[in-house]
Backbone of each chain as ProteinMPNN parsed JSONL, in Angstrom:
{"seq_chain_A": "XXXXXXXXXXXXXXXXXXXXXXXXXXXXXXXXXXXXXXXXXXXXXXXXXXXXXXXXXXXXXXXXXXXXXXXXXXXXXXXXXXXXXXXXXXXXXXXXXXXXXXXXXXXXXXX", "coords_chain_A": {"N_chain_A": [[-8.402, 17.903, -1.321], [-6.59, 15.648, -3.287], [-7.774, 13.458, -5.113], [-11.23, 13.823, -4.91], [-12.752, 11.388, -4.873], [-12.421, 9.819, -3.222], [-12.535, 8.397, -0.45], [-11.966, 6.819, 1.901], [-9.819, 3.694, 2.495], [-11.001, 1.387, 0.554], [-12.232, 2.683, -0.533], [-10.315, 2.985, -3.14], [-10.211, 0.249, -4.122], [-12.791, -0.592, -4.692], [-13.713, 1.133, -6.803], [-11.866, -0.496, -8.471], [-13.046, -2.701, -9.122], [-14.051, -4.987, -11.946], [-12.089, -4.377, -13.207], [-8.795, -4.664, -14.439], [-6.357, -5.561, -12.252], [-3.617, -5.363, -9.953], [-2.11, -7.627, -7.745], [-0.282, -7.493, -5.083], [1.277, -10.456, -3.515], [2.005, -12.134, -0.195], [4.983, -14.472, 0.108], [6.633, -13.769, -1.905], [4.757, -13.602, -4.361], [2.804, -12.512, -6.913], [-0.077, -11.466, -8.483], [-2.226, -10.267, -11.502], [-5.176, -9.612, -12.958], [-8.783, -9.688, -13.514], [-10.752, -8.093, -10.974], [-13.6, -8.946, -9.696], [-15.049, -8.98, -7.301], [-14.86, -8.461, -3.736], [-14.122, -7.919, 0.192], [-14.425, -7.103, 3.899], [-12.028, -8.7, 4.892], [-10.118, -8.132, 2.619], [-10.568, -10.36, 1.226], [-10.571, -11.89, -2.203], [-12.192, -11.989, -5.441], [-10.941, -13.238, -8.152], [-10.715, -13.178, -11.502], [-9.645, -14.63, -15.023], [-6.741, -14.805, -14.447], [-3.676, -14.265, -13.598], [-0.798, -15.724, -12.409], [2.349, -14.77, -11.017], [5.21, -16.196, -9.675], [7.813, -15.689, -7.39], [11.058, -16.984, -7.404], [13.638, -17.015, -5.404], [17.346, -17.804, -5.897], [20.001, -17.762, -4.095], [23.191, -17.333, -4.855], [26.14, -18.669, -4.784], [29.372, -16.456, -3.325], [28.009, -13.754, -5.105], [28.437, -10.983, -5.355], [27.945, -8.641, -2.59], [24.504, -6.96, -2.512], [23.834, -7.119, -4.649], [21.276, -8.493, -6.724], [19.853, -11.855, -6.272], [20.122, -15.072, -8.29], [17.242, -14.949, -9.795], [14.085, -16.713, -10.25], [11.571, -17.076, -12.054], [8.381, -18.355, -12.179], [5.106, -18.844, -13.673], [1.96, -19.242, -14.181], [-1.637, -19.832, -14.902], [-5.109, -18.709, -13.846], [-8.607, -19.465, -14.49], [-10.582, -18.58, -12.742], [-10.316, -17.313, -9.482], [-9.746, -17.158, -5.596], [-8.887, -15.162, -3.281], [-7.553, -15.823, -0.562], [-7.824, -13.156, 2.12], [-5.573, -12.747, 4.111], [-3.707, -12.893, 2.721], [-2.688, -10.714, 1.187], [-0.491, -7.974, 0.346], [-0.573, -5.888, -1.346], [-2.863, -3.804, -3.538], [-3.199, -2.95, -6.8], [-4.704, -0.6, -9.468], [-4.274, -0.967, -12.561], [-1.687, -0.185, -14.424], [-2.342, 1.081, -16.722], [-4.231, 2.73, -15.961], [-3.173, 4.992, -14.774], [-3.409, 8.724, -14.114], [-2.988, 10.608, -16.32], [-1.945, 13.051, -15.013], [-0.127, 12.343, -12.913], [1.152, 10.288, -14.403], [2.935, 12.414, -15.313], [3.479, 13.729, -12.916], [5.485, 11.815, -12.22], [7.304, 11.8, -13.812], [8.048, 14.077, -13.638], [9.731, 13.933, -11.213], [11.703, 11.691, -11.769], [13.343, 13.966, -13.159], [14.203, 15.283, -10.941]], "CA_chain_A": [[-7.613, 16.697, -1.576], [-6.492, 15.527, -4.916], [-8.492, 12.609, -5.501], [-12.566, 13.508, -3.972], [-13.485, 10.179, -4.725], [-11.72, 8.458, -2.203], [-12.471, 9.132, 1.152], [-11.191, 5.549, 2.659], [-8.428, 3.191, 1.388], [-11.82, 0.495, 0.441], [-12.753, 3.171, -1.883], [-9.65, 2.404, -4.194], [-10.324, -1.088, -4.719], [-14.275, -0.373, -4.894], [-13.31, 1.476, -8.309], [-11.401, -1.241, -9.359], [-14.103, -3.761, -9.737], [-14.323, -5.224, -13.291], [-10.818, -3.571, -14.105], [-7.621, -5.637, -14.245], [-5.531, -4.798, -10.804], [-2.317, -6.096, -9.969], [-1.786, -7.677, -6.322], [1.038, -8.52, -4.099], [0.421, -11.196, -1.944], [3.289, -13.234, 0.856], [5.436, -15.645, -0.5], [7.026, -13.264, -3.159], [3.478, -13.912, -5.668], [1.935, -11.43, -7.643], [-1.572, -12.246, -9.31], [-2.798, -9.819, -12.206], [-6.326, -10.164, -13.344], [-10.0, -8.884, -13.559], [-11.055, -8.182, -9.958], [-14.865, -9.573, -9.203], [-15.664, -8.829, -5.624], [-13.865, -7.97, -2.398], [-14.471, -8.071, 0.829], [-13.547, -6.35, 4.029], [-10.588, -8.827, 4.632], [-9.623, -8.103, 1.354], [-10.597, -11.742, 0.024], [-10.652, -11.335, -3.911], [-12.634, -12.827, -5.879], [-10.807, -12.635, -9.79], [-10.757, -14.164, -13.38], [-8.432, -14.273, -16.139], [-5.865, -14.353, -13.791], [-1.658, -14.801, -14.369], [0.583, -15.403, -10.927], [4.043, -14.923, -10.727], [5.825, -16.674, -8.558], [9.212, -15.336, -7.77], [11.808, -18.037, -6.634], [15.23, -16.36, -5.369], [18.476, -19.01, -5.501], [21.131, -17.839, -3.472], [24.135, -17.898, -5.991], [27.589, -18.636, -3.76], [30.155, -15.493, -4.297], [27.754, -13.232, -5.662], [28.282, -9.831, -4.642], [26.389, -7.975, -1.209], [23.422, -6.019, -2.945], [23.301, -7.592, -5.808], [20.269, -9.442, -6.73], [20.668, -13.219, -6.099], [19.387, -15.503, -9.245], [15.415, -15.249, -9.787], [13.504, -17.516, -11.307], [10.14, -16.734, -12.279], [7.398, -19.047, -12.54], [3.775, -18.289, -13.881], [0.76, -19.661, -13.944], [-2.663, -18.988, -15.261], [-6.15, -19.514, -13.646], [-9.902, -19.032, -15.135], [-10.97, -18.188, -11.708], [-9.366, -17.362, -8.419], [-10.164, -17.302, -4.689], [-7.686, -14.704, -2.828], [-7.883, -15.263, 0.918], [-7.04, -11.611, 2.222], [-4.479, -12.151, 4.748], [-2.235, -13.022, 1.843], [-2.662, -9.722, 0.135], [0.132, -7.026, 0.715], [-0.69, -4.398, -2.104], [-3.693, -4.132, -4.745], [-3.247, -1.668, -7.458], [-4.724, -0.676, -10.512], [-3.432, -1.515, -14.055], [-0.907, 1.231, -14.534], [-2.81, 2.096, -17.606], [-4.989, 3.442, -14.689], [-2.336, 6.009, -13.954], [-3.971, 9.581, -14.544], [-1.5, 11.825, -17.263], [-1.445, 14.352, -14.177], [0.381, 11.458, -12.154], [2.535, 10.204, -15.197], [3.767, 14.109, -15.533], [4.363, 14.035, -12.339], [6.761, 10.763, -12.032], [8.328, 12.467, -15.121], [9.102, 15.43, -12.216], [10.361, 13.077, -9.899], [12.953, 11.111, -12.238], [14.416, 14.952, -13.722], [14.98, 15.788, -9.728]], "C_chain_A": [[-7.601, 16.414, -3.08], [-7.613, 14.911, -4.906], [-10.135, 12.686, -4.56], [-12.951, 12.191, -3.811], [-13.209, 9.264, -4.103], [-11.229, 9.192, -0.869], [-12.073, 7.763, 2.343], [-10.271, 4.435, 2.06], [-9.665, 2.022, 0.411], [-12.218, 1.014, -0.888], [-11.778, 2.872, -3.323], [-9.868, 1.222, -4.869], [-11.877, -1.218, -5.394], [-14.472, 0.291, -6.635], [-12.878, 0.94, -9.059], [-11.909, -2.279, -9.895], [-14.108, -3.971, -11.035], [-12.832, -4.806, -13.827], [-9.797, -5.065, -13.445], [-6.241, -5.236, -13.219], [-4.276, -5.952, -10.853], [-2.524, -6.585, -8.37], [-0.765, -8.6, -5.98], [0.759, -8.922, -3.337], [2.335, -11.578, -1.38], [3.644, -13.994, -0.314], [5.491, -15.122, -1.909], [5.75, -14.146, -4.588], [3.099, -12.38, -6.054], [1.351, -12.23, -8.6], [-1.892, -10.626, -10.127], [-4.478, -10.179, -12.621], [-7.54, -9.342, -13.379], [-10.616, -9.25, -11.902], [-12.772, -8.268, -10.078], [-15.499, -9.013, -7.968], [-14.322, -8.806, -4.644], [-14.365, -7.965, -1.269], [-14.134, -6.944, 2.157], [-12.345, -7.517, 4.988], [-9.81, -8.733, 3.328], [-9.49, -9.18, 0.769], [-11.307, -11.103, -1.121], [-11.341, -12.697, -4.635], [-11.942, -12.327, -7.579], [-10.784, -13.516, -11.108], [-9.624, -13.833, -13.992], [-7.038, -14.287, -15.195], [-4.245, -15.121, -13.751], [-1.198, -14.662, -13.181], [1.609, -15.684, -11.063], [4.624, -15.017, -9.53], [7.174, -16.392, -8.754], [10.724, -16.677, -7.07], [13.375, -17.663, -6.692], [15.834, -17.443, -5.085], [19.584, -17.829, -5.465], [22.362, -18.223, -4.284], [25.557, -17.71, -4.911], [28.262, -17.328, -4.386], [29.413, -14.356, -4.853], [27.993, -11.48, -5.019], [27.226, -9.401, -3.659], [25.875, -6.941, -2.893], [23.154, -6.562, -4.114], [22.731, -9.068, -6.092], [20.463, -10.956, -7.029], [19.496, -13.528, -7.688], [17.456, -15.417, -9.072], [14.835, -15.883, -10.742], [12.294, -17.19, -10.986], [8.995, -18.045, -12.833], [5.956, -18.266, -12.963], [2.69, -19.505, -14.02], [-0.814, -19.349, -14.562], [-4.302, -19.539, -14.463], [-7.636, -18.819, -14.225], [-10.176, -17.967, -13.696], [-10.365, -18.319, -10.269], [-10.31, -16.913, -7.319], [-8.86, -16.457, -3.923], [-8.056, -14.877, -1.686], [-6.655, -13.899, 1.673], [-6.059, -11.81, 3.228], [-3.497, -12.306, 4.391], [-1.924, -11.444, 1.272], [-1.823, -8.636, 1.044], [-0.608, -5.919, -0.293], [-2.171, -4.982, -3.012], [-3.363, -2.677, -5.61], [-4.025, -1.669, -8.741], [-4.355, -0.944, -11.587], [-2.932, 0.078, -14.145], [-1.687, 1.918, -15.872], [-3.878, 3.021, -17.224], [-4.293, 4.757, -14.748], [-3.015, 7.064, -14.896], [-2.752, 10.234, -15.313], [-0.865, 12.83, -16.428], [0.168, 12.835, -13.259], [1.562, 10.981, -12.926], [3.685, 11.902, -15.239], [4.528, 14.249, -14.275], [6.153, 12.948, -11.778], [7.733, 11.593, -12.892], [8.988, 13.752, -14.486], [9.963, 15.077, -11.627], [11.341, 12.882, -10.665], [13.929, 12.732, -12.449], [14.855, 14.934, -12.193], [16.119, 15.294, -9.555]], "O_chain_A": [[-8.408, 16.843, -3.905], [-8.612, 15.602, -4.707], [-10.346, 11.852, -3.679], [-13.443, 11.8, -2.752], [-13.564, 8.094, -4.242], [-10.347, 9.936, -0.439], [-11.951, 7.974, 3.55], [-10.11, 4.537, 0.844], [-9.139, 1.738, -0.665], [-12.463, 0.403, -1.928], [-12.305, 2.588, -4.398], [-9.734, 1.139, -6.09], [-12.096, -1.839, -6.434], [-15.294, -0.127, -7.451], [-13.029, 1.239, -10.243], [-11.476, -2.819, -10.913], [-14.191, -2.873, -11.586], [-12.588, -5.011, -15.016], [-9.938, -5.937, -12.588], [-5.255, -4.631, -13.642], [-4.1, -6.97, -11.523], [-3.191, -5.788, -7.709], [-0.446, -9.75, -6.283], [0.14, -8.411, -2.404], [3.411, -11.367, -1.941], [3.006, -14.178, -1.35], [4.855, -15.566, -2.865], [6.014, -15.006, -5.428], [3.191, -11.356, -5.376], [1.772, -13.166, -9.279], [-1.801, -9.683, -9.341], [-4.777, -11.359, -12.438], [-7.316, -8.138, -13.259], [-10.902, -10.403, -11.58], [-13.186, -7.336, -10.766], [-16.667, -8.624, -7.997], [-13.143, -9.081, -4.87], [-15.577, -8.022, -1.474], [-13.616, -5.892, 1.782], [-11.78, -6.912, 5.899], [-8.799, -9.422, 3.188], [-8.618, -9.344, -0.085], [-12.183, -10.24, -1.158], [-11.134, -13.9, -4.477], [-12.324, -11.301, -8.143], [-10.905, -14.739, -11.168], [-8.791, -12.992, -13.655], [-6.239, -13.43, -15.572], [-3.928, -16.304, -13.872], [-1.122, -13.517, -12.736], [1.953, -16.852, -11.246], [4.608, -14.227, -8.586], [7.783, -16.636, -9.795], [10.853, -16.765, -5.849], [14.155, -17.882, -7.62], [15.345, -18.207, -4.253], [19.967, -17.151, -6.418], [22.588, -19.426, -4.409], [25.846, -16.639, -4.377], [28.007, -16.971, -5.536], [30.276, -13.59, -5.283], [27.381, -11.164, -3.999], [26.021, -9.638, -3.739], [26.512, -6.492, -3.845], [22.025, -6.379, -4.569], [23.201, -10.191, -5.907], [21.183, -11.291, -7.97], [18.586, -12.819, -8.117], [16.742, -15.891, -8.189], [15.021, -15.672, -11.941], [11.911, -17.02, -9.829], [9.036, -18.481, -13.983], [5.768, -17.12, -12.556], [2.998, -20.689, -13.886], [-0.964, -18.127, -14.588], [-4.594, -20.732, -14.545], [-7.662, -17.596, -14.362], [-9.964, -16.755, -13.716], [-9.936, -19.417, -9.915], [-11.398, -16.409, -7.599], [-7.785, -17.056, -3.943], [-9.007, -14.155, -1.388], [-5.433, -13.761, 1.728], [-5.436, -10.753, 3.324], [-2.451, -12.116, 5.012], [-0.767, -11.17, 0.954], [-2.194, -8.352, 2.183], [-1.262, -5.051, 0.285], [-2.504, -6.16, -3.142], [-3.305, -1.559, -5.099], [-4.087, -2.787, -9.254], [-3.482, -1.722, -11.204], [-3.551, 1.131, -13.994], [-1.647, 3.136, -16.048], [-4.351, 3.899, -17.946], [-5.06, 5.72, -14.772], [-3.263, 6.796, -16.071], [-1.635, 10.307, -14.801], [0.199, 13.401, -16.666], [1.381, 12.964, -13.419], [2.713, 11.094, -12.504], [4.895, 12.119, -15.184], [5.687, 14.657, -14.198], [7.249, 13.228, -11.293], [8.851, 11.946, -12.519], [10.073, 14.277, -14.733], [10.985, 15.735, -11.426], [12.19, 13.767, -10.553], [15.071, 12.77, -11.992], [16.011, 14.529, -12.071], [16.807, 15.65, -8.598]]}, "seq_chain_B": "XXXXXXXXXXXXXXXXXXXXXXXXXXXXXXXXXXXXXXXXXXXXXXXXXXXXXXXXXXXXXXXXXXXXXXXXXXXXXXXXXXXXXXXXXXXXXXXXXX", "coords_chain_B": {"N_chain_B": [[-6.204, -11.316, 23.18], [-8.261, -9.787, 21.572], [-9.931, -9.376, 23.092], [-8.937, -7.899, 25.48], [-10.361, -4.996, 26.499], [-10.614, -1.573, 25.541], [-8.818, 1.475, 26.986], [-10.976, 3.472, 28.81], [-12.239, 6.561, 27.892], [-11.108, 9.578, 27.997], [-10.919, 11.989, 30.644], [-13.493, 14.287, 31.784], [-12.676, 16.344, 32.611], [-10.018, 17.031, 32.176], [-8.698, 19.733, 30.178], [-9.799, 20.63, 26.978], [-7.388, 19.51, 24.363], [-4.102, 22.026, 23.173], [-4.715, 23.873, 20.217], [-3.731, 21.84, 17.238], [0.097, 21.28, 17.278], [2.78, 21.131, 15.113], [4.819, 19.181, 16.316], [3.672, 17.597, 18.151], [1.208, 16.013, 19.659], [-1.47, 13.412, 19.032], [-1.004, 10.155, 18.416], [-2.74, 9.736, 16.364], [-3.603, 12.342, 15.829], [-1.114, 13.121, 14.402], [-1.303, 10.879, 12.269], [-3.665, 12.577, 11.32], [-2.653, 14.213, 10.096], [-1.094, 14.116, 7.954], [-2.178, 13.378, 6.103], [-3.091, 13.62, 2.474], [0.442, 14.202, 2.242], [3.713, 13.939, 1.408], [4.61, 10.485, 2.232], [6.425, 7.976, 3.386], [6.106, 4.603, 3.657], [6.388, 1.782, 5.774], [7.057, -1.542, 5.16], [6.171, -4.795, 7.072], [7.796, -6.2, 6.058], [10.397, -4.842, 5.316], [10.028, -3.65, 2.786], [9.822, -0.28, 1.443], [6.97, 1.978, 0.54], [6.715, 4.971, -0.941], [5.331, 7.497, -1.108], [2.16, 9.802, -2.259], [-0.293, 10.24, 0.599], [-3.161, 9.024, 0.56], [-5.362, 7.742, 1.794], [-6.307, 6.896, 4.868], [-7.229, 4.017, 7.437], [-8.9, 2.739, 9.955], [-7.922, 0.004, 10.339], [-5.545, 0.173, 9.46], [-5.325, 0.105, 6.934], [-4.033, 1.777, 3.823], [-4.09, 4.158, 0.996], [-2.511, 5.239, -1.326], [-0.521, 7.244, -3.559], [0.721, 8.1, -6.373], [3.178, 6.137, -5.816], [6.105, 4.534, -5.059], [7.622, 1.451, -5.348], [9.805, 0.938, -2.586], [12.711, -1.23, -2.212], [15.536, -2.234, -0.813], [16.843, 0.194, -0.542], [15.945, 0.681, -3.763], [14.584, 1.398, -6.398], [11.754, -0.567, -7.196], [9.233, -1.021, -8.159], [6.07, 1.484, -9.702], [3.488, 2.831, -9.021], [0.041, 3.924, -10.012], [-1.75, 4.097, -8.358], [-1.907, 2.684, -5.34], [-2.847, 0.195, -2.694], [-2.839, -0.664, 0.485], [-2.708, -3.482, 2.279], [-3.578, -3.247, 5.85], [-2.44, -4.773, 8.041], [0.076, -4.986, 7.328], [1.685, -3.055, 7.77], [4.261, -1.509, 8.962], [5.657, 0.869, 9.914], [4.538, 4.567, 9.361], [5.932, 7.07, 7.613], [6.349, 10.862, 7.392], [7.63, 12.208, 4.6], [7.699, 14.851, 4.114], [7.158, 18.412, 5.172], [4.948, 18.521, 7.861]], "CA_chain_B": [[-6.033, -10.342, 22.726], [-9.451, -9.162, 20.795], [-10.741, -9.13, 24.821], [-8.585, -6.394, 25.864], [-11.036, -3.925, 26.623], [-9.8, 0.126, 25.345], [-9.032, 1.983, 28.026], [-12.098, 4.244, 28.912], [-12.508, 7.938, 27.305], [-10.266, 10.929, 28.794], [-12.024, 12.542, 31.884], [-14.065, 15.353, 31.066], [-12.473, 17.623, 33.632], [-8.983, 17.531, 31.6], [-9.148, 21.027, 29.469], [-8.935, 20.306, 25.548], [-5.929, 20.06, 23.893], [-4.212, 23.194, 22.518], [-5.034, 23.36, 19.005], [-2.33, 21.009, 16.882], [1.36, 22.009, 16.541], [2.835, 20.169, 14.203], [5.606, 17.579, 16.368], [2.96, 17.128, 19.539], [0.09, 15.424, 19.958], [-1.449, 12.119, 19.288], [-0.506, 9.383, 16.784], [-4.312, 9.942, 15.371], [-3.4, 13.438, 15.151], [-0.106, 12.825, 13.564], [-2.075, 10.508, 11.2], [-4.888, 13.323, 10.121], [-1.863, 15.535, 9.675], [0.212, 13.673, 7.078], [-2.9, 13.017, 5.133], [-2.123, 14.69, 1.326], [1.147, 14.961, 1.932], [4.181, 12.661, 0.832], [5.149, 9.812, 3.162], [7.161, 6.626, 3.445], [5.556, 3.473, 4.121], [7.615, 0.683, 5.745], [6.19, -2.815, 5.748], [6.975, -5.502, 8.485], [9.337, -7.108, 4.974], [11.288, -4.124, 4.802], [9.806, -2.944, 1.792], [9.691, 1.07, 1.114], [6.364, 2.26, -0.04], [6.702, 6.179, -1.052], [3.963, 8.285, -2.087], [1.204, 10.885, -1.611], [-1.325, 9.681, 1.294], [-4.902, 9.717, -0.083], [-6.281, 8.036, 3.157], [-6.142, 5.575, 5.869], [-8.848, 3.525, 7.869], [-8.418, 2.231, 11.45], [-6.664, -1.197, 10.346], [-4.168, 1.078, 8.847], [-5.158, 0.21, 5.132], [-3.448, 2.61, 3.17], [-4.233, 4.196, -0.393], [-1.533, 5.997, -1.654], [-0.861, 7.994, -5.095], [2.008, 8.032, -6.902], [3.623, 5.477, -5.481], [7.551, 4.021, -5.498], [7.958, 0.689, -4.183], [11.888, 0.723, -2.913], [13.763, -2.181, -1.979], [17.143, -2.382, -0.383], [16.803, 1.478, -1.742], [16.447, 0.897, -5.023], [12.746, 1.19, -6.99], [11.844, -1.826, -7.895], [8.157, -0.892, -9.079], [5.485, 2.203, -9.623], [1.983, 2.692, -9.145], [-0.226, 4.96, -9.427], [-2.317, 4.487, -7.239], [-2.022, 1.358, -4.531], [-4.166, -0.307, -1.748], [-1.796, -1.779, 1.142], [-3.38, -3.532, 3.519], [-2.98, -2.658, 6.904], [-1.663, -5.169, 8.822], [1.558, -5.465, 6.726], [2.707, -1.589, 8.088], [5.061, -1.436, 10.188], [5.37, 2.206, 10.119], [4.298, 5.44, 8.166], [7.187, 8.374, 7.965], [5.968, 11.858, 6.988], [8.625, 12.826, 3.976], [7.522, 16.626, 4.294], [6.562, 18.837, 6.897], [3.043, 18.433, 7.949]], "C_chain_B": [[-7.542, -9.378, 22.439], [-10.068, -8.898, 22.257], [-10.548, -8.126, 25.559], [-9.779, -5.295, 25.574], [-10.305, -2.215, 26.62], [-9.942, 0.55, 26.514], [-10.595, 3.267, 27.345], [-11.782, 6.152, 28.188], [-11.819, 8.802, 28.284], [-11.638, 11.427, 29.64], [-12.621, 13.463, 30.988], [-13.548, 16.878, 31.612], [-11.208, 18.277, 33.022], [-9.2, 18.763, 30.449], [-8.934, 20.249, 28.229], [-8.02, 20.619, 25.804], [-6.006, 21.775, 23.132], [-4.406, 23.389, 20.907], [-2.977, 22.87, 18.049], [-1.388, 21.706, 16.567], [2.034, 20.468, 15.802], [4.177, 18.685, 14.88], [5.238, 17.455, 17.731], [1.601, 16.519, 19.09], [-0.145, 13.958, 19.845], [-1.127, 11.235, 18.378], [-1.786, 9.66, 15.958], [-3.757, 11.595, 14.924], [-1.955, 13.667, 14.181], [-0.64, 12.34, 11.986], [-2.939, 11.651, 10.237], [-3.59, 14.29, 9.738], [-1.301, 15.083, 8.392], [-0.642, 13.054, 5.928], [-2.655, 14.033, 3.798], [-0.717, 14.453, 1.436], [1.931, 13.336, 1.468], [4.857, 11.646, 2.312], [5.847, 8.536, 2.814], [6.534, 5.65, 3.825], [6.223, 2.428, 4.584], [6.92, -0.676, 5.865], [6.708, -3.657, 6.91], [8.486, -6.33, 7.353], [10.19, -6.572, 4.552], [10.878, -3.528, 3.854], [8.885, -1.605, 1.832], [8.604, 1.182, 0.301], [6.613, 4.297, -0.315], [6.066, 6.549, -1.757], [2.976, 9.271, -1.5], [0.12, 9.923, -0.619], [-2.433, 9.961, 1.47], [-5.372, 9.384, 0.868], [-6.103, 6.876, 3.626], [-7.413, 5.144, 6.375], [-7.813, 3.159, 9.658], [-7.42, 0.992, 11.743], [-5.829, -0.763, 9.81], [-4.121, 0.512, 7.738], [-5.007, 1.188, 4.804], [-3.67, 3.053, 1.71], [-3.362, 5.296, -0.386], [-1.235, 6.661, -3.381], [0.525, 8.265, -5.354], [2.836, 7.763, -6.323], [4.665, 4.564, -6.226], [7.285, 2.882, -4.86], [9.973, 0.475, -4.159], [12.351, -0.866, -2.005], [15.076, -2.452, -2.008], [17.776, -0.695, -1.277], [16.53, 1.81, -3.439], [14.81, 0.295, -5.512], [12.807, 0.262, -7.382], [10.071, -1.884, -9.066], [7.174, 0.7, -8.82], [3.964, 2.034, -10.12], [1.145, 4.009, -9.204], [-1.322, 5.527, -8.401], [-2.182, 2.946, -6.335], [-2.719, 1.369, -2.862], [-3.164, -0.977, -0.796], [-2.286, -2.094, 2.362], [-2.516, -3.497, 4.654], [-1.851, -3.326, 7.548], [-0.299, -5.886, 8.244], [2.676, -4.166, 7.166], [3.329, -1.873, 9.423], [5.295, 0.23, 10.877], [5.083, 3.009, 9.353], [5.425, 6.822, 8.649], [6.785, 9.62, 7.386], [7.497, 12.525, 6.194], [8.542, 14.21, 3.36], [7.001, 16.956, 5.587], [5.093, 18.627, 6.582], [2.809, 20.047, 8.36]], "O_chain_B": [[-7.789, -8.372, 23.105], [-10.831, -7.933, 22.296], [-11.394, -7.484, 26.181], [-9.999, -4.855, 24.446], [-9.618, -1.773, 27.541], [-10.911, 0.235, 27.205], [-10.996, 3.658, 26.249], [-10.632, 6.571, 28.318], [-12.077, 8.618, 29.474], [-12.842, 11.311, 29.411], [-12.418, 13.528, 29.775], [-13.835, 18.022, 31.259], [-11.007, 19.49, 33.087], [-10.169, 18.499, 29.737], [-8.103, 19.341, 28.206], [-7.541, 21.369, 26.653], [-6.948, 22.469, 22.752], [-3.865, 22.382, 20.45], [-1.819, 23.273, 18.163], [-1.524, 22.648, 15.785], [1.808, 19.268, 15.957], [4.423, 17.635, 14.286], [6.114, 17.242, 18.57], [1.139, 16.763, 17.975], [0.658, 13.182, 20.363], [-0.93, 11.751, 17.279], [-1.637, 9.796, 14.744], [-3.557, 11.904, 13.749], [-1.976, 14.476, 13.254], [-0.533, 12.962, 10.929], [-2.973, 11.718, 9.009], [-3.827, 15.187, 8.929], [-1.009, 16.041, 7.676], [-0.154, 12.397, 5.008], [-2.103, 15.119, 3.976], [-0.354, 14.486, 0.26], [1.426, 12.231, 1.269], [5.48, 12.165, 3.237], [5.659, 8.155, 1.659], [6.217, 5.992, 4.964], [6.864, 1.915, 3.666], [6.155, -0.807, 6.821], [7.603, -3.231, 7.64], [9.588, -6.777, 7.672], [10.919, -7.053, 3.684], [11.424, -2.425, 3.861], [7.686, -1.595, 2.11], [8.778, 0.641, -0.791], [6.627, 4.776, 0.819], [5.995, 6.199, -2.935], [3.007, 9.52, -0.295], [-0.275, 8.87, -1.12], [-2.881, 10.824, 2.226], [-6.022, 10.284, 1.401], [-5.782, 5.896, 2.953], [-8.489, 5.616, 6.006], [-6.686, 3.304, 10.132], [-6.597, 0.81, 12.64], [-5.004, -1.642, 9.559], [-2.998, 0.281, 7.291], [-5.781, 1.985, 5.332], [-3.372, 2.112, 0.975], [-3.435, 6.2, 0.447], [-2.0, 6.311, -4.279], [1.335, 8.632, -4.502], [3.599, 8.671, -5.995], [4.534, 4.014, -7.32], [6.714, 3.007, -3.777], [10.866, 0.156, -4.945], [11.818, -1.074, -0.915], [15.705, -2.833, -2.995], [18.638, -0.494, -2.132], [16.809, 2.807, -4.105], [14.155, -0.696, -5.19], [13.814, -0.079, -8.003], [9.83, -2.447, -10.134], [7.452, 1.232, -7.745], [3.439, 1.45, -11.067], [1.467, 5.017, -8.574], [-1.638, 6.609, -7.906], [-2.48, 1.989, -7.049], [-2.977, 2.324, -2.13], [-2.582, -1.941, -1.294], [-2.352, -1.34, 3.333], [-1.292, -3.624, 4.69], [-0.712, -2.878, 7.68], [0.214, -6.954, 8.577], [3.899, -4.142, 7.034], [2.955, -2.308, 10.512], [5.123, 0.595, 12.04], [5.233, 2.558, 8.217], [5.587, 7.33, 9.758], [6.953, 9.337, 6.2], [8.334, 13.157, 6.839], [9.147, 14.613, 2.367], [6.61, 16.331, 6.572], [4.389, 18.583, 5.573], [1.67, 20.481, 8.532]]}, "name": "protein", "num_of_chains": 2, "seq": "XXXXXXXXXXXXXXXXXXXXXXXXXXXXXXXXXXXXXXXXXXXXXXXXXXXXXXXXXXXXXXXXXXXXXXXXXXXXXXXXXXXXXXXXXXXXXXXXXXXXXXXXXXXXXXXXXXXXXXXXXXXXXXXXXXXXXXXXXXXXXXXXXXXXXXXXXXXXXXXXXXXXXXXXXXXXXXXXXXXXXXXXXXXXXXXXXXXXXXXXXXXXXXXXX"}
């Protein structure tokens, strides 16, 4: 397997401790920040932390597929409390991403 | 719900299975098959996860590797590695052969 060090999905986040992860929670949010602790509902414990709140308005007339107005809110908190059955995604800070992994996106887009 | 008791363990008298072909068997064996390779992720919000599948767990948390997220087809973000908890899948699609 590529990655040995991750033999369950728990192990990803378990690496991310102390690092600055991104997560998508419900209710179009995303929280950035320094992850603390975890659990196994995936309650987060993080710091430093910036949420974007996305707030779509419905613009009359606007074309199908194309993206209705978004307004972005943010936020900042010292310390945060995630209860996990908000959390859709957690990821690393893309500056995470290994050079083998950038090379290969850089495959993907020429295809 | 949580009370539902699993059904009980296959007899012992039924022979093993034959060893796996690749579009029979069980969803677990489907699952260990499509591990490595590239798959689709669908959530229950519609949103397209695509990427290599580093490994699953029993609540169907997901870690994935070089990961698209698509929306209404169209990427909206990349990761390179992401954590999706389980109970947001709706399904997983094997986008190679196993």
């Amino acid at each position: 397997m590529e990655s040995s060090s991750i033999q369950e999905p728990f192990d990803l986040i378990r690496l991310s401790l102390s690092e600055r992860v991104f997560v998508k929670l419900r209710g179009d949010r995303e929280l950035t920040g320094i992850l603390h602790a975890y659990d196994g509902h995936m309650n987060l414990i993080m710091s430093d932390v910036e949420e974007t709140i996305m707030i779509v308005d419905v613009v009359d007339g606007a074309p199908a597929g194309q993206p209705a107005t978004v307004n972005v809110a943010k936020r900042k908190m010292d310390m945060l409390f995630v209860r996990g059955d908000g959390v859709i995604l957690v990821s690393p800070p893309v500056t995470n991403i290994e050079p083998d992994c950038q090379y290969t996106f850089r495959q993907m887009y020429c295809l | 719900m949580d009370d539902t008791t699993p059904p009980p363990p296959p007899e012992e008298q039924t022979p093993p299975p034959p060893p796996p072909a690749s579009h029979t068997g069980s969803p677990t064996d489907f699952l260990k098959g499509v591990v490595g390779k590239r798959v689709i992720v669908r959530l229950t919000s519609g949103v397209d996860y695509r990427g290599v599948l580093s490994c699953l767990d029993g609540y169907m948390n997901i870690a994935l590797e070089q990961t698209e997220e698509h929306v209404n087809g169209v990427v909206t973000n990349r990761y390179g590695d992401a954590f999706i908890r389980g109970n947001n899948v709706l399904y997983i699609s094997a986008a190679e052969t196993i």
